[in-house]
N, C-alpha and C positions, 0 to 999 in steps of 0.2 A: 529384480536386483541386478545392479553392475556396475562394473570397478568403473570410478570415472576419468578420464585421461586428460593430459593436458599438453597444447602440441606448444614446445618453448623450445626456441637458439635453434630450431629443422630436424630435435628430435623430438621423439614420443616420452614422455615424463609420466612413470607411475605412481600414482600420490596416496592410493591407498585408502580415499572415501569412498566411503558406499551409499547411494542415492537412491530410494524405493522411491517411485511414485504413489498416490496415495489410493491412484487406481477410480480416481473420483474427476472435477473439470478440471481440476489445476494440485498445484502442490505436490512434497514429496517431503521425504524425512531423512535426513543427512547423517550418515554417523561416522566413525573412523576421525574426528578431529577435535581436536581438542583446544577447546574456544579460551579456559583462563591461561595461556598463554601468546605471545604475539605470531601472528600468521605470516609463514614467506609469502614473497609474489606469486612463486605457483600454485599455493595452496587459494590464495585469493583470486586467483584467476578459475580456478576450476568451480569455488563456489558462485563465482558471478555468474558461470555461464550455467549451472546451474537453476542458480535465480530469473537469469533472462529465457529458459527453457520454461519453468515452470513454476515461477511467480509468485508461489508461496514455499518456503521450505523453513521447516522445525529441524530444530539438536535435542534432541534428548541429555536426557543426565550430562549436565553442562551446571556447575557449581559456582557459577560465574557473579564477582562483584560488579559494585558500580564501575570499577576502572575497566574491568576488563568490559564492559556493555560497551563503554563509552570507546575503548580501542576497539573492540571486532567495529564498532559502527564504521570508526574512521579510515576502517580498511580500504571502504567502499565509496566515501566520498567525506564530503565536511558537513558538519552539523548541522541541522532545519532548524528552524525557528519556530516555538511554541507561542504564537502571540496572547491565546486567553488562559493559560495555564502555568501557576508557579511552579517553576521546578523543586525539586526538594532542598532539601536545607544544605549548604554546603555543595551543591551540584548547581549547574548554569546550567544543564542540557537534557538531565535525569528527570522524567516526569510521575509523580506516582498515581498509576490507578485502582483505586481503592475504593473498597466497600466495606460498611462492617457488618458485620452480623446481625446486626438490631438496624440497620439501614433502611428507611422508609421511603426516602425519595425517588423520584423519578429512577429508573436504570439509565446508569450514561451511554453514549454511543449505540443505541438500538437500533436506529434506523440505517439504510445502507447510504454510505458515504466512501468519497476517496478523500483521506488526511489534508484539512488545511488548503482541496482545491481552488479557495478564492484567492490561495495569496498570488503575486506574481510570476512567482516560481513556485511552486508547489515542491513539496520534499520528495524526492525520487521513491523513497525508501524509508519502511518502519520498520523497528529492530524493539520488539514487546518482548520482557523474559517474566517468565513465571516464578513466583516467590511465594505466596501462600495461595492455591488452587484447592476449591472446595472440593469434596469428593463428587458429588452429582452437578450437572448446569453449568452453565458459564461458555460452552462451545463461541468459538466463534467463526462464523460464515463468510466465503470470500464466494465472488463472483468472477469470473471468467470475460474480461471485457474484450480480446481482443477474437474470443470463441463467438462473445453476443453479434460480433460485426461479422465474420465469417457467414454464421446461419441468418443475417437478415435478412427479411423479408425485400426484394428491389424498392419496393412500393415505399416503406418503409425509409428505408437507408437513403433514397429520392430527396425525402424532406427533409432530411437530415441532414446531408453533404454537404458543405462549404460554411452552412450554419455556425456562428458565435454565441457559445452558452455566455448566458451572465450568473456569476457566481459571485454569492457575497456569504459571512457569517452569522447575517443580521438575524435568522431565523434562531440560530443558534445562542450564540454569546453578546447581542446588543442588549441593552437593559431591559426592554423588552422583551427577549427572547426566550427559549426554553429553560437558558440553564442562568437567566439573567438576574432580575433584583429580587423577583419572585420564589428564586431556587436558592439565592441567599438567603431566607429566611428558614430552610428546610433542615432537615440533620445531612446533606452530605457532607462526606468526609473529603472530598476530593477538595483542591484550593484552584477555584475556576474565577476568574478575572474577566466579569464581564466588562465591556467599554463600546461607547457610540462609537470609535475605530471599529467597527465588527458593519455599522452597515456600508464601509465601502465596499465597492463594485470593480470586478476585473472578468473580460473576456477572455478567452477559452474558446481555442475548436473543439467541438462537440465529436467530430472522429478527427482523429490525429495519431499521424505517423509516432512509435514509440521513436526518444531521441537516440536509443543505442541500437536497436534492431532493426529499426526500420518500418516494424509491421504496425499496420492500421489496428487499430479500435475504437472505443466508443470513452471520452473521458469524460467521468462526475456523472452526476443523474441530480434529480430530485432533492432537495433539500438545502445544498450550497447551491445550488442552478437554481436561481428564482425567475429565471424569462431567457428567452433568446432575442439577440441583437434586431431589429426590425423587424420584429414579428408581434403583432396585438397581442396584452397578454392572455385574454382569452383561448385564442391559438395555440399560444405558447404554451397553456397548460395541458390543456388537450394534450399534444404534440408530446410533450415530454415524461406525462401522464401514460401513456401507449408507450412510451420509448422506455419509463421504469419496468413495465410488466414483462416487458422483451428481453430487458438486458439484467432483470433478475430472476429467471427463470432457472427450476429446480435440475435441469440438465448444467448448467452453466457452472454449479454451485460445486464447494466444498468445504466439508463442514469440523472442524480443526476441536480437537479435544486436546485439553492443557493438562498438561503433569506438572508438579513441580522441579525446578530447575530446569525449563524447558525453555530455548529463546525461538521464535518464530520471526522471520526479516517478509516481510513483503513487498511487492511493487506497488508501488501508487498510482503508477500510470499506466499497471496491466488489469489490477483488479479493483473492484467495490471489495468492501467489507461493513459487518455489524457485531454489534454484539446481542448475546443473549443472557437471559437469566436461568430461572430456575435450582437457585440455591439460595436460597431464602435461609437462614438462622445458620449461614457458613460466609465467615470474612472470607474476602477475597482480595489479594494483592499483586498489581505487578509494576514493573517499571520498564517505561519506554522513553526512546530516544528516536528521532527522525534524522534522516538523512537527505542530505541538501541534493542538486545536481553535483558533478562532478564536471564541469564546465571543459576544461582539458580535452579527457577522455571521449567526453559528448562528442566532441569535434572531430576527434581521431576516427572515432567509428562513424558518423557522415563522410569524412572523407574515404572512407575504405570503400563505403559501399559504392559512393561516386567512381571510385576509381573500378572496381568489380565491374559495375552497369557500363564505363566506358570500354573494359576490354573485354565485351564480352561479342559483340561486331566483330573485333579483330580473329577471337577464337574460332568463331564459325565460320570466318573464310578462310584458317589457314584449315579446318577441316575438311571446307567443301575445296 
């Protein structure tokens, strides 16, 4: 536990969150702030760098409406685009995920994914708040992507380097697909829009610099990644098949338990995530909103580091 600081105008600013890690591969649990009201700049500043520190972070007891989901989101950048999923009634951006009790169909979102990586910007950031949380099941699991590239294997990360995944939704939401015309016919409750738009195709570096941090990892896996760019798809399954068992391995992992009124933000371009079950004859509800690039800022901090990496020559000769 400790106070988290934020350095604004060359002084130190005491803002009074407290940030537990969760003592697992990623994540922490953020408390001291209080989300249904609007957030200053400092206060938005120290949670960002918390978020780019450690890529998952929960609020506890946070009582928070549609509006307020919809400003903490905005804090952080402008809204993502939900392309297979109607948002709620009266919201453009509000998406709800739900189950009911008596629910038969398939469980959504089980498999490990990062958010909508086929689109061309993928959304930086997911901001899920908890609204009715069963008592038992329902955890959900985030992977450690910029930890899976750190420990890789050479041999490994070899074949992997310079590589262009091809990510599409086709597996997912094309008529075809899992949650397609076939899942229309099922009792879920969710309002999922399947459309032949789901099998376009968009490349993706397969490890790639985060755009705010800088630091390498490994983006998407399996299931949006249906081949890599010039590689036979045989290969390619292989390849990416070795590459799912590596980059979701149980050191890597953290495994997130919902309370209600609990919002959870994550990175989409630091971690995988799934969901699970295990609450069979308990509804389950929440509502999520994505968060776009923040195009701006993106820039700002490319240039910082550019500029950091140039003077950094300079510093060591006036040392030496």
């Amino acid at each position: 536990t400790h106070l988290t600081r934020a350095q604004t105008g060359g002084t130190v600013l005491r803002v009074g969150i407290i940030v537990r890690p969760s003592g697992q591969a990623c994540g922490a649990t953020v408390t001291g702030v209080e989300l249904t009201r609007p957030l200053d700049s400092d206060t938005v500043a120290v949670i960002r760098a918390a978020w780019r520190e450690h890529h998952v972070l929960a609020f506890p007891d946070q009582a928070m409406s549609d509006d307020d989901l919809e400003r903490f989101t905005l804090a952080f950048g402008p809204f993502g685009n939900d392309p297979f999923i109607a948002p709620i009634a009266g919201r453009e951006h509000v998406i709800a995920v739900r189950r009911r009790a008596d629910e038969t169909s398939p469980l959504f979102a089980e498999n490990w994914h990062s958010d909508w990586s086929f689109q061309a910007r993928p959304p930086a950031g997911t901001c899920l708040f908890g609204i009715t949380i069963p008592p038992v099941g329902g955890d959900t699991w985030f992977a450690d992507q910029h930890a899976a590239l750190d420990a890789m294997p050479a041999a490994l990360r070899a074949r992997l380097d310079g590589r262009q995944a091809v990510h599409s939704a086709r597996g997912g939401y094309a008529p075809s697909g899992m949650y397609g015309e076939a899942d229309q016919r099922t009792d879920r409750s969710m309002d999922i829009r399947p459309s032949t738009d789901a099998m376009a195709t968009k490349l993706h570096p397969i490890i790639r610099e985060h755009p705010a941090t800088g630091r390498r990892g490994v983006f998407g896996c399996m299931g949006y990644i249906i081949g890599l760019d010039a590689m036979p798809d045989h290969e390619a399954r292989d390849l990416l098949g070795e590459l799912h068992g590596w980059q979701t391995r149980e050191e890597l992992q953290y495994r997130h338990r919902w309370e209600p009124n609990m919002l959870v933000m994550w990175d989409n371009r630091s971690v995988l995530h799934r969901a699970t079950g295990g609450y069979e004859g308990h509804e389950r509800l929440l509502h999520v909103v994505r968060q776009a690039r923040h195009h701006r800022r993106i820039e700002q901090a490319r240039r910082d580091r550019h500029d950091a990496r140039s003077a950094e020559p300079a510093v060591r000769d006036r040392a030496e």
